[in-house]
Wavefront OBJ file of the C-alpha trace (Angstrom):
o trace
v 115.875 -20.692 -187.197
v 112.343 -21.953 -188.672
v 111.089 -22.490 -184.960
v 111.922 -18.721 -184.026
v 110.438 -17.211 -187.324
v 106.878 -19.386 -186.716
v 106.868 -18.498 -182.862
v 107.791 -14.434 -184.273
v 104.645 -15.183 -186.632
v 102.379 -15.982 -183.955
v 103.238 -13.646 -181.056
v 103.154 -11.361 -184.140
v 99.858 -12.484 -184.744
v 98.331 -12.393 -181.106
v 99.512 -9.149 -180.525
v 97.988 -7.935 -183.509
v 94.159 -9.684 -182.586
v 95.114 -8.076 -179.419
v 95.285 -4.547 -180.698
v 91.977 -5.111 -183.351
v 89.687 -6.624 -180.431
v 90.134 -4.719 -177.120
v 89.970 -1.471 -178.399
v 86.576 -2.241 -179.991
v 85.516 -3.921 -177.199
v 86.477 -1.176 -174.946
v 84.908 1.479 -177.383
v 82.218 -0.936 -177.326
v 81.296 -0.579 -173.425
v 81.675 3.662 -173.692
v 79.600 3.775 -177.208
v 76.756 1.776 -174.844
v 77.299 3.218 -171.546
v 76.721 6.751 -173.283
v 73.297 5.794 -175.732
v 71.972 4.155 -172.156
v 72.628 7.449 -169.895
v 71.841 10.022 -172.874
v 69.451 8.259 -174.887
v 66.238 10.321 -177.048
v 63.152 10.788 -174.878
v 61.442 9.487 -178.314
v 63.687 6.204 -178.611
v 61.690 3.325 -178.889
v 64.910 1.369 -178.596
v 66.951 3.539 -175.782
v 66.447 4.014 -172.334
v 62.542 4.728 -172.236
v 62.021 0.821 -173.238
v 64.405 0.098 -170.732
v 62.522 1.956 -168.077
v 58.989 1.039 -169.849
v 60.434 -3.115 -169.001
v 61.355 -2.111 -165.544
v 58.461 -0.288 -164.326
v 57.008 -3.778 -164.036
v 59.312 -4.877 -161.941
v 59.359 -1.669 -159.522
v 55.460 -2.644 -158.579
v 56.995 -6.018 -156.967
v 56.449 -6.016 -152.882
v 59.455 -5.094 -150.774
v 59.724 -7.354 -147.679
v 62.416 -6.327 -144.575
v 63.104 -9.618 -143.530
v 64.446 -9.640 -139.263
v 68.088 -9.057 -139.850
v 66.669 -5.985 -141.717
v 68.026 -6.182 -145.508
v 65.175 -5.783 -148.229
v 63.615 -8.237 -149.755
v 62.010 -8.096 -153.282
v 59.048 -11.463 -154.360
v 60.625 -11.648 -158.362
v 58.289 -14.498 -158.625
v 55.379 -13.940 -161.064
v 52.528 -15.725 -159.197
v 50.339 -15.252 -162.135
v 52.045 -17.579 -164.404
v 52.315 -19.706 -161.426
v 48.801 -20.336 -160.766
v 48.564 -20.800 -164.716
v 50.980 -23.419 -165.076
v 49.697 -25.403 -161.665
v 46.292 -24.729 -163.585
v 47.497 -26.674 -167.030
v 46.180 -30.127 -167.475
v 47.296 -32.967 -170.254
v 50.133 -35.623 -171.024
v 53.517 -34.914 -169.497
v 51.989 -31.800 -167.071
v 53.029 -31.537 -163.867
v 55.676 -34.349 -164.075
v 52.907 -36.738 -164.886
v 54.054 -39.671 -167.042
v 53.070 -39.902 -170.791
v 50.275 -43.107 -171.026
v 51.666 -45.497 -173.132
v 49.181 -48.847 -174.359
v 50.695 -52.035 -174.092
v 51.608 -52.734 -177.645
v 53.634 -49.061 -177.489
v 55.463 -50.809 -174.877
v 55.684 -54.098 -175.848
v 56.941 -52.500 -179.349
v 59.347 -49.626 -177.372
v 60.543 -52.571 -175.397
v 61.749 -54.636 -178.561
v 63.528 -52.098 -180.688
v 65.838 -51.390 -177.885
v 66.852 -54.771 -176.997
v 66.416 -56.686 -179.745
v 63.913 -59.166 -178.129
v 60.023 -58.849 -176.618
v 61.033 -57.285 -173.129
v 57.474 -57.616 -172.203
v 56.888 -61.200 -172.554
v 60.398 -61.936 -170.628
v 59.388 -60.225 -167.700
v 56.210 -62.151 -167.602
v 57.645 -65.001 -166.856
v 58.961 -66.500 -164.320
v 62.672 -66.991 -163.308
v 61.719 -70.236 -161.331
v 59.953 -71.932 -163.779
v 60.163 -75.356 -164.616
v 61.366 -76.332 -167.768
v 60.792 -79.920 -169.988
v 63.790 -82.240 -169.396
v 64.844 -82.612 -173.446
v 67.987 -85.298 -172.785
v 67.772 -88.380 -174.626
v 66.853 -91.039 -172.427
v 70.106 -93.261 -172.282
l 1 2 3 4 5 6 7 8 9 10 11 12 13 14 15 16 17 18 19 20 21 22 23 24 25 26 27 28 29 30 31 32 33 34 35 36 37 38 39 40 41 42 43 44 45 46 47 48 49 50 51 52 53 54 55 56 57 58 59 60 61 62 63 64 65 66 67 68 69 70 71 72 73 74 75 76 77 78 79 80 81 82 83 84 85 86 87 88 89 90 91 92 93 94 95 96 97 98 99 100 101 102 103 104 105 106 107 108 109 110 111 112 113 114 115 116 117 118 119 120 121 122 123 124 125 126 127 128 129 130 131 132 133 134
């Protein structure tokens, strides 16, 4: 009996979320369909700013490509050009300049020993013989 009065409490539950959210949601989508069709000439905040944003996208060139469907260029050359133009660390996928005691110091903190100085040396090398002679 518990099991069927907890699963009555939640299906009781969702269907009430149910009936709270989808109206709203629904009157959501008319409230905003209506203020965007209808909206005050004067409206900063209604359609005009909508149609004040998308004027400068109307001015973009309209290509027909061969297989006739139009094209539109969304790409805004300007800032383009700028960013190609911008110059300093990390630009353009260029690396950052570390010194060598950055790196020797980067190097030790993440494996706990001087990373630097290992990989100058050698794997061949010869090493002293310290045995005991007998």
């Amino acid at each position: 009996m518990r099991r069927k009065e907890k699963r009555l409490l939640q299906v009781t539950g969702l269907l009430l979320a149910a009936a709270l959210f989808f109206p709203n949601v629904g009157l959501w989508s008319l409230y905003r369909d209506r203020v965007l069709d209808s909206g005050s000439a004067g409206s900063v905040d209604g359609p005009s700013r909508i149609s004040a944003l998308l004027q400068g996208f109307s001015q973009k060139v309209v290509q027909v490509g061969a297989d006739g469907v139009r094209r539109v260029d969304w790409h805004d050359h300007e800032a383009i050009r700028r960013d190609a133009a911008r110059i300093g660390n990390g630009e353009q996928g260029k690396p950052f300049p570390l010194t060598e005691t950055d790196r020797v110091d980067q190097a030790y903190r993440e494996n706990g020993f001087n990373i630097y100085v290992s990989n100058r040396i050698s794997l061949n090398r010869s090493l002293p013989d310290i045995r005991h002679e007998k």
